[in-house]
C-alpha positions in Angstrom: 7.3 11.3 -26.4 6.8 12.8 -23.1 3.8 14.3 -21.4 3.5 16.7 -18.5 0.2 18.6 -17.1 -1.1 19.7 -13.7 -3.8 20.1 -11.7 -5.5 21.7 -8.8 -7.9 20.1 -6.0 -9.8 22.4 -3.6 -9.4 20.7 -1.1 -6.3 19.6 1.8 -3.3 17.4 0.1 -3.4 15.1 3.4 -7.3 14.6 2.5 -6.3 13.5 -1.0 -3.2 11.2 -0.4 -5.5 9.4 2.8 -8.0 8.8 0.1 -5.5 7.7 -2.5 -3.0 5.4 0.0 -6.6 3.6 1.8 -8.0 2.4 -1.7 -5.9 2.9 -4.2 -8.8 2.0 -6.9 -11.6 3.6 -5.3 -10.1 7.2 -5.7 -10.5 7.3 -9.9 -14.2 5.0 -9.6 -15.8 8.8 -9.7 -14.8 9.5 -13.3 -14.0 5.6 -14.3 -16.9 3.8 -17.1 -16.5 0.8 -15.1 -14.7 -1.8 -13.1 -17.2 -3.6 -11.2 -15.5 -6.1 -9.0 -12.4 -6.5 -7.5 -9.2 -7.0 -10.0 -11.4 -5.8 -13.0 -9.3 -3.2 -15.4 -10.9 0.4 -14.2 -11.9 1.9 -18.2 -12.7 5.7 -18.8 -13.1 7.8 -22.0 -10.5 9.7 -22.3 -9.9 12.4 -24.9 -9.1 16.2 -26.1 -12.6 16.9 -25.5 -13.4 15.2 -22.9 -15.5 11.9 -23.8 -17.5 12.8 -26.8 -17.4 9.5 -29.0 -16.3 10.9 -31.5 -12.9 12.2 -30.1 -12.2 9.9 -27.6 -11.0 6.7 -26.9 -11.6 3.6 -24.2 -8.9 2.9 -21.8 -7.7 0.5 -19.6 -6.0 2.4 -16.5 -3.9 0.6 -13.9 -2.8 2.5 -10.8 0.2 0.6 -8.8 0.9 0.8 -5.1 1.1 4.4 -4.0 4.5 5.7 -2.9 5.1 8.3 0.1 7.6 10.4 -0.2 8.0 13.3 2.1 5.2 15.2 1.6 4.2 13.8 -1.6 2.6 10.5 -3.2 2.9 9.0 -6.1 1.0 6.9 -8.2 2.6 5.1 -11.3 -0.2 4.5 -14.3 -0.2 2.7 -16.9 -3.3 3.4 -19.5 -3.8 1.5 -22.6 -6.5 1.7 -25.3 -8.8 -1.3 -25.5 -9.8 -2.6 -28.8 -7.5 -1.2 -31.4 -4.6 -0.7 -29.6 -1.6 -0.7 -32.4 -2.8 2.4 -33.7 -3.0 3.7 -30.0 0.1 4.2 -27.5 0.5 3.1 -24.2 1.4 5.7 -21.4 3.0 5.2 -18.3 3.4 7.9 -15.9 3.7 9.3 -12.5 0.8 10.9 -11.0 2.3 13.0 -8.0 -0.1 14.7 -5.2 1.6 17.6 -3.0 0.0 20.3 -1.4 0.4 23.7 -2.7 -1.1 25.3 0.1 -2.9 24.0 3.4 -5.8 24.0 1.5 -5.0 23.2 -2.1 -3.5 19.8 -3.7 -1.0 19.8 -6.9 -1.4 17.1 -9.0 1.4 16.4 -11.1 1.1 13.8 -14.0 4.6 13.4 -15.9 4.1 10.2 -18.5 5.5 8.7 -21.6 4.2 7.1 -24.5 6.1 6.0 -28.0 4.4 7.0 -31.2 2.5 3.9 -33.2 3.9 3.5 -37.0 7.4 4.0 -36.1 9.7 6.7 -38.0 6.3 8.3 -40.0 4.4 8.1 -36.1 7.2 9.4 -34.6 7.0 12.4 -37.3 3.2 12.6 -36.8 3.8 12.2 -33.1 6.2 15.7 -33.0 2.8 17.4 -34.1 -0.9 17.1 -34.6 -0.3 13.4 -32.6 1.5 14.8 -29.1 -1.0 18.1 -29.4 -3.8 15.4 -29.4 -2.1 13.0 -26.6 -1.1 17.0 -25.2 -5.1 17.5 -24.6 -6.2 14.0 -23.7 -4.5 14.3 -20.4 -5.2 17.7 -19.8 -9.1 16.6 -19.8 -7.7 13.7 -17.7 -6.2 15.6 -15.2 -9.2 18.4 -15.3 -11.4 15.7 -14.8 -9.5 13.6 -12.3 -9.2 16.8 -10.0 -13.1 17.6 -10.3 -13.6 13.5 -8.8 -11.3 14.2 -6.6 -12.6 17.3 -5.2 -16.2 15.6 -5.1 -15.0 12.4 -3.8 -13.1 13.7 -0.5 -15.7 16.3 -0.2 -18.1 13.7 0.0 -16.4 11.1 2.4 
């Protein structure tokens, strides 16, 4: 199943990938539950609603090396879900950052994930699943540009 969503930071793209390509862990601590010393697994809630308990989930996110090109940078992720994790899909995907204007950054976060309980998840998945998955990283994203903002804003 495949997952796209986007994002807007109020603040210069240069700003952003400087603060992304100089500590390339540092950047998602703002929103991150915790990852206290070097080579721990950065965790956050993620969910549809944010992190209410209820409707969310603990994940394991893992940003690789950053990668320039042109004018944009890309981060591959790869989240998984701690605990539980055969009823809960990995995702890997490609967080892009590009400006969109000299003042605003784009993120782009394209991913993919495969539906747990084959054939009947991949059923489940085509609906009320991939709206769920659909909604988790739009509250990702939402909430990734927000640290981000913050974060640069702040340094």
């Amino acid at each position: 199943m495949l997952l796209h969503d986007y994002a807007f930071v109020p603040v210069p793209a240069e700003w952003v990938c400087a603060r992304i390509i100089a500590d390339r862990r540092e950047w998602l601590s703002g929103f991150a539950a915790g990852a206290a010393h070097e080579g721990e697994s950065l965790r956050l809630r993620v969910g549809p609603i944010g992190s209410l308990p209820m409707l969310s989930k603990t994940v394991t996110l893992q940003p690789d090396q950053p990668i320039v090109r042109g004018e944009a940078t890309i981060v591959p992720l790869t989240w998984r879900a701690t605990g539980s994790q055969g009823i809960f899909p990995v995702l890997n995907a490609d967080l892009e950052v590009s400006a969109l204007s000299p003042r605003i950054t784009y993120l782009t976060l394209r991913g993919r994930y495969e539906p747990p309980f084959g054939a009947i998840g991949q059923r489940l998945g085509r609906s009320l699943l991939h709206r769920v998955a659909e909604a988790t990283i739009r509250s990702f994203m939402r909430r990734l540009a927000d640290s981000l903002a913050d974060t640069v804003a702040d340094g």
